[in-house]
C-alpha positions in Angstrom: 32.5 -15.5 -31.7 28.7 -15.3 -32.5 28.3 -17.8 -29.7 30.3 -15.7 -27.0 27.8 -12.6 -28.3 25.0 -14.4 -28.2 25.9 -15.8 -24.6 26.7 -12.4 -23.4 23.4 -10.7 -24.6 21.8 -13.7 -22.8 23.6 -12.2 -19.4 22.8 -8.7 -19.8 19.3 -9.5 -20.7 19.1 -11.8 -17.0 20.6 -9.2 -15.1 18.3 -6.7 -16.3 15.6 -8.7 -15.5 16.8 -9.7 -11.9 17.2 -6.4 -11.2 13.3 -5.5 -12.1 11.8 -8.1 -10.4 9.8 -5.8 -8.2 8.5 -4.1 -11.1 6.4 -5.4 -13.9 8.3 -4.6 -17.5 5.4 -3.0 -19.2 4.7 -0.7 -16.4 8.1 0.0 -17.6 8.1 1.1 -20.8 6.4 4.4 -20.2 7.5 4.6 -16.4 11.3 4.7 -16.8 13.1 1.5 -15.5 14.2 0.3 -12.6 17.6 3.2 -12.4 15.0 5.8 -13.2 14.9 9.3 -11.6 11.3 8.8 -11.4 11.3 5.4 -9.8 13.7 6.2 -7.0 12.0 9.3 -6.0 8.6 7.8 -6.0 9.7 5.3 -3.9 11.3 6.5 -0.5 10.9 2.6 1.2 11.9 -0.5 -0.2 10.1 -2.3 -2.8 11.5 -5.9 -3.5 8.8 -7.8 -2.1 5.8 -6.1 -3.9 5.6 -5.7 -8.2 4.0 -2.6 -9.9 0.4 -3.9 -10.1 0.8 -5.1 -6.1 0.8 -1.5 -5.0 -1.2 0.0 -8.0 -3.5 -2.7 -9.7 -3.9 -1.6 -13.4 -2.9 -4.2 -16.5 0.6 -5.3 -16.7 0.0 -7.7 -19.7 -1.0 -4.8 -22.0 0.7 -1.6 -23.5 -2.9 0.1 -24.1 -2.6 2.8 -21.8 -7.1 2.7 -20.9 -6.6 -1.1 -20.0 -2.8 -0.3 -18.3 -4.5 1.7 -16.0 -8.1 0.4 -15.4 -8.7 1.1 -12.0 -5.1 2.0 -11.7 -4.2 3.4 -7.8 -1.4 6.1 -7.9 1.2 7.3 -6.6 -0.5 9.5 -3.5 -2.7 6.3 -2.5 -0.4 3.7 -2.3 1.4 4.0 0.8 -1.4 1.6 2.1 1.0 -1.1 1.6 3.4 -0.3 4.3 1.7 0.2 7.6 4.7 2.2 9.3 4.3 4.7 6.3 3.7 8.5 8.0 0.7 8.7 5.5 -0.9 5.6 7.2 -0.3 6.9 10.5 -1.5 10.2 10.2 -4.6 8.6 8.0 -5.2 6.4 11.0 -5.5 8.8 13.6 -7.8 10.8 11.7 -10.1 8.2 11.2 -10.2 7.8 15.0 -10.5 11.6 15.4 -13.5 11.3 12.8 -15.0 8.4 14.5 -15.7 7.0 11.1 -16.1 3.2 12.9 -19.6 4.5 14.5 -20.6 4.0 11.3 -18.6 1.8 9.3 -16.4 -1.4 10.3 -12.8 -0.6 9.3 -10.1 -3.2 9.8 -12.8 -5.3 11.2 -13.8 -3.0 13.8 -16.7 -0.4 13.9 -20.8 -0.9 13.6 -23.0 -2.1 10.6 -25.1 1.0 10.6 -23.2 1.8 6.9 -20.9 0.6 4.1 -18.4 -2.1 5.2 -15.3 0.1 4.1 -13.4 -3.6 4.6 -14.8 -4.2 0.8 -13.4 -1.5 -1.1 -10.2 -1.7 -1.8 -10.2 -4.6 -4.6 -12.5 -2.4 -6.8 -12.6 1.1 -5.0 -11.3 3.8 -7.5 -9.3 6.9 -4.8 -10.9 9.4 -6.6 -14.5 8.1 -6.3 -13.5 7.8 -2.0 -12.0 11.4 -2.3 -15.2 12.6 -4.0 -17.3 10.3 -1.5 -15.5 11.9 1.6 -16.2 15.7 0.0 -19.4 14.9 -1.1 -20.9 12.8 1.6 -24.0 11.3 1.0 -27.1 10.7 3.0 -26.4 11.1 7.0 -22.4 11.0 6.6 -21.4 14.1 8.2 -19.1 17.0 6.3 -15.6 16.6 8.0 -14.7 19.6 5.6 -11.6 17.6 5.0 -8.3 18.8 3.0 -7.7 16.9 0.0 -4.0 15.6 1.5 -6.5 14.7 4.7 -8.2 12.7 2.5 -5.7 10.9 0.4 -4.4 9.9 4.2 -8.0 8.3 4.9 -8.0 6.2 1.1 -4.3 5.2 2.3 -6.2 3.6 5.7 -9.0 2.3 3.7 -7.0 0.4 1.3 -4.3 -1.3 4.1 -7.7 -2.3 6.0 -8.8 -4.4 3.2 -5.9 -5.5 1.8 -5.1 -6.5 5.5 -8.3 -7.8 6.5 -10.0 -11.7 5.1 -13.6 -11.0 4.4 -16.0 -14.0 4.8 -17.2 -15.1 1.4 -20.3 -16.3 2.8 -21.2 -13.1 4.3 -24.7 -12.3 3.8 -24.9 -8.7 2.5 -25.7 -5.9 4.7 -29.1 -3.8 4.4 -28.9 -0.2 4.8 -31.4 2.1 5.6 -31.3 5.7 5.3 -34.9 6.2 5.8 -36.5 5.9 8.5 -39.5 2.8 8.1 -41.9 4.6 10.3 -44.4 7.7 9.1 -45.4 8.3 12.9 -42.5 11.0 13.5 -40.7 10.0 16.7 -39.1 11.2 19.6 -36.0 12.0 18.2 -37.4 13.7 15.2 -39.1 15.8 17.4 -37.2 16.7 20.1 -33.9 17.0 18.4 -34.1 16.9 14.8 -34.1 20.3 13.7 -30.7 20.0 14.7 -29.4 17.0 14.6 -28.7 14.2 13.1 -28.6 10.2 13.4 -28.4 7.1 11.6 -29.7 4.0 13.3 -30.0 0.1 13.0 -33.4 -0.1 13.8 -35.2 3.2 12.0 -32.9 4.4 9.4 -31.5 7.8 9.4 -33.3 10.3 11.0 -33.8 14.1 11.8 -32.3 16.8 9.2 -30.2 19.5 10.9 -26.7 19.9 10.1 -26.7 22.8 13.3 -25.8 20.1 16.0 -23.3 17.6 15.4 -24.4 14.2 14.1 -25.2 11.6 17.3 -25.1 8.1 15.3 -23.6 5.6 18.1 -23.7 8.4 20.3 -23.3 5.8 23.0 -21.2 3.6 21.7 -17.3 2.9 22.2 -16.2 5.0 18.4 -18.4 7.8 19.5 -15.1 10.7 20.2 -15.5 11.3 24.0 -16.8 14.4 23.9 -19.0 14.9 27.1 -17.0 16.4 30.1 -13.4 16.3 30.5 -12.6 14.1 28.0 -15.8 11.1 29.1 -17.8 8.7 27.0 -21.4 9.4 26.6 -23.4 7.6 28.8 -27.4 6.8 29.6 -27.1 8.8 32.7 -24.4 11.7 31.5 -27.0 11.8 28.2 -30.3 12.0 30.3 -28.1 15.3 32.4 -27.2 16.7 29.3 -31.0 16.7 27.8 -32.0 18.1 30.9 -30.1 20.7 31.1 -26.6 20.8 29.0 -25.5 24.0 30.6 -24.9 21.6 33.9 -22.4 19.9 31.8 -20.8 22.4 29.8 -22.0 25.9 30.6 -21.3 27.6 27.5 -23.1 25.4 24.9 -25.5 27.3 22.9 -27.9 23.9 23.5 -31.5 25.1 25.4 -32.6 21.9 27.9 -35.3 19.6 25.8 -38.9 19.7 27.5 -39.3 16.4 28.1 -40.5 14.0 30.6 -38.3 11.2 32.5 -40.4 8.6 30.6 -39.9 9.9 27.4 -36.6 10.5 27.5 -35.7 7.2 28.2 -38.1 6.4 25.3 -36.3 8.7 22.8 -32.8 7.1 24.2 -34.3 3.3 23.5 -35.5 4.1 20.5 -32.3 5.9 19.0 -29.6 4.1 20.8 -31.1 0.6 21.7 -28.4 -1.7 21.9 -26.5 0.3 24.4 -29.6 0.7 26.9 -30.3 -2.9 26.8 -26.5 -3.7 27.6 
């Protein structure tokens, strides 16, 4: 008889823990189990392939609830792992609407001219990139996003870097936010006051926030914003400086007084790359 108990313990015990496989059993213990009302309405996808700490990191080995949930990701931020998810979708085409690759590389796309958002995700904390986003530093421009806008954005962040192999030899990346000239440039001087722009070669410059911010202004993440839905261009951008009300007649923007030569100065110096190509 004991042995027939003891067998029969042995079963329930193996189903139990064939059934929570995708889940880690400490996570458990204060997170329902696997039958849960919780657990079944936080997750509206299927789940076998992935454990508790796969979707939201934290400490599975321990029941101490500060080392459970050290750098723990919750509930809002981690529909990263499944691409198809409507809060990926809608995350990524509000990074496109953003342009946020003019700046950063995301999914292994975008310019160097800031952070590598690629790196975040095995130690970024989403309330530190929510705070980042509303906060921005530096020359990152104020979307004035919604906090569900932004919880969309951490969701594209994190499936970029989970999805993306970063070289471990990659030499790391120099930023500069100030520009390494005193002599005050073209830009500075001819548009500045309004605008702003973060560059390879001098830093960030010019300090208005009146103007929307140029970085990679002729680039391919730039939104294309210059007449009926076009990409900048040299030629469109030497037009516009010369008189924007030829291209869009009821901007409030006054033409610059500025030479041919210089003009094609300020362009080389702010936007190199794409002149030279």
């Amino acid at each position: 008889m004991g042995i027939r108990l003891v067998l029969l313990i042995s079963i329930m015990i193996l189903a139990l823990v064939t059934d929570c496989m995708a889940v880690t059993n400490n996570c458990l213990r204060c997170h329902e189990n696997c039958h849960g009302i919780v657990y079944a309405q936080h997750h509206a996808v299927p789940v076998a392939e992935f454990s508790c700490v796969d979707c939201h990191r934290g400490n599975s080995l321990t029941q101490r609830r500060e080392l459970a949930h050290y750098r723990i990701i919750g509930a809002d931020y981690a529909w990263y792992r499944y691409a198809d998810s409507k809060v990926v979708k809608a995350g990524e085409k509000r990074v496109d609407t953003l342009a946020c690759r003019r700046c950063h590389v995301l999914a292994a796309k975008g310019n160097n001219l800031a952070t590598n958002l690629d790196r975040l995700y095995p130690q970024g904390v989403p309330r530190e990139l929510v705070e980042a986003i509303r906060v921005p530093a530096f020359f990152m421009p104020d979307f004035s996003l919604s906090h569900a806008d932004s919880v969309t954005v951490v969701n594209v962040i994190f499936a970029a870097g989970v999805a993306t192999k970063q070289a471990t030899l990659e030499p790391p990346l120099v930023i500069h936010f100030e520009s390494s000239s005193a002599e005050e440039n073209l830009f500075d001087k001819h548009c500045g006051r309004c605008h702003r722009v973060l560059t390879a070669q001098h830093g960030g410059i010019g300090v208005g926030d009146v103007g929307p911010n140029l970085s990679d202004l002729l680039g391919e993440f730039y939104p294309k914003t210059y007449k009926d839905d076009q990409p900048w261009t040299v030629d469109g951008l030497k037009k516009w400086i010369k008189n924007p009300r030829s291209v869009r007649p009821l901007t409030r923007m006054m033409p610059v007084v500025i030479g041919d030569e210089d003009t094609m100065k300020l362009i080389n110096e702010t936007w190199p790359l794409k002149v030279k190509e």
